[in-house]
N, C-alpha and C positions, 0 to 999 in steps of 0.2 A: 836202882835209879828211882825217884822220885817222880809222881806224878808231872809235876811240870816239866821233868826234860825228856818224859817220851810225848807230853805234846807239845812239845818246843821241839824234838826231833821230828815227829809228825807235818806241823805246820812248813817246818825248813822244806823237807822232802819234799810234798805239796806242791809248794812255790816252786819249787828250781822243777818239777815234771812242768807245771803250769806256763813259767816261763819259757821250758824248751817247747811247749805245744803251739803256746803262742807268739813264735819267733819265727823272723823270715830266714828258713836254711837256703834262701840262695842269696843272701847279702852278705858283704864280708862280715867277719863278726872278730869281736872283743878277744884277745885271749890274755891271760894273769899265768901262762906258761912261763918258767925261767929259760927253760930251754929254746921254744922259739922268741922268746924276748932277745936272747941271745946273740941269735943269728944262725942257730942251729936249724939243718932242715928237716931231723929226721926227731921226733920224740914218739918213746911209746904209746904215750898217751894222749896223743894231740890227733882229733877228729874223735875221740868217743861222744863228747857231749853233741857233736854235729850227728854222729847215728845215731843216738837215741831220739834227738830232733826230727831225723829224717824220717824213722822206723813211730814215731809218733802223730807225722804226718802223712802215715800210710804205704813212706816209700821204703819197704824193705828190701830191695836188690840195692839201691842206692846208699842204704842204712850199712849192708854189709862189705859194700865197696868201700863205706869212707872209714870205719872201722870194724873188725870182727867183732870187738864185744864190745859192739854197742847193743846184740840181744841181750847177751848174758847180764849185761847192765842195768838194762831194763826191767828185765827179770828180778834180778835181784831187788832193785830198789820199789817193785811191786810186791814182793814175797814181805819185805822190809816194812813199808805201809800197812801191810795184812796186819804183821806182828805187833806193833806197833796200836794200831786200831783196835783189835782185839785183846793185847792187854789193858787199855784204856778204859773200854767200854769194861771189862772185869773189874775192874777198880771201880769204874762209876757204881756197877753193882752191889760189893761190899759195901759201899759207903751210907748204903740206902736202905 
C-alpha cells in the first residue's frame, strides 16, 4: 500500500472515533443498515457503533449492554491506528 492510503486510512479511522466521541449517544441516530432500513428488528450488527460511542464516553456497562463488541471494536480500530501510525512515521524516516 502506498503512502497515501495508510494516511487516508489513518485520517478515515480518526474521524469516524472523532465523530463517535463527539456524538450525542442518547439522541436517536442515523443508520445506513439494509437490515434495519428494512424493517428488520434484529441485525448483528446494529448498535456496535453506539458501544463504541458509549464505551468512548466512558459508559462501559452501557457500552456492553448495547453491544458485546463494541470493546473488541474499539480495540481493534486502536491496535489498527497504532499500525498504521507507526508505519507512517517509518516511511517519514526512510524518506529523510
Amino acid at each position: 500500500m502506498k503512502l497515501s492510503g495508510y494516511l487516508f486510512e489513518f485520517v478515515l479511522w480518526t474521524a469516524a472515533l472523532l465523530a463517535l466521541l463527539f456524538s450525542d449517544v442518547s439522541a436517536h441516530h442515523f443508520t445506513l443498515c439494509p437490515l434495519a432500513l428494512s424493517g428488520c428488528n434484529w441485525c448483528p450488527g446494529c448498535g456496535i457503533g453506539r458501544a463504541v460511542a458509549l464505551l468512548l464516553h466512558g459508559e462501559v456497562l452501557a457500552s456492553f449492554r448495547m453491544h458485546w463488541f463494541g470493546i473488541p471494536a474499539l480495540l481493534i480500530l486502536l491496535h489498527r491506528l497504532f499500525v498504521l501510525s507507526k508505519h507512517f512515521l517509518k516511511t517519514l524516516e526512510f524518506n529523510y
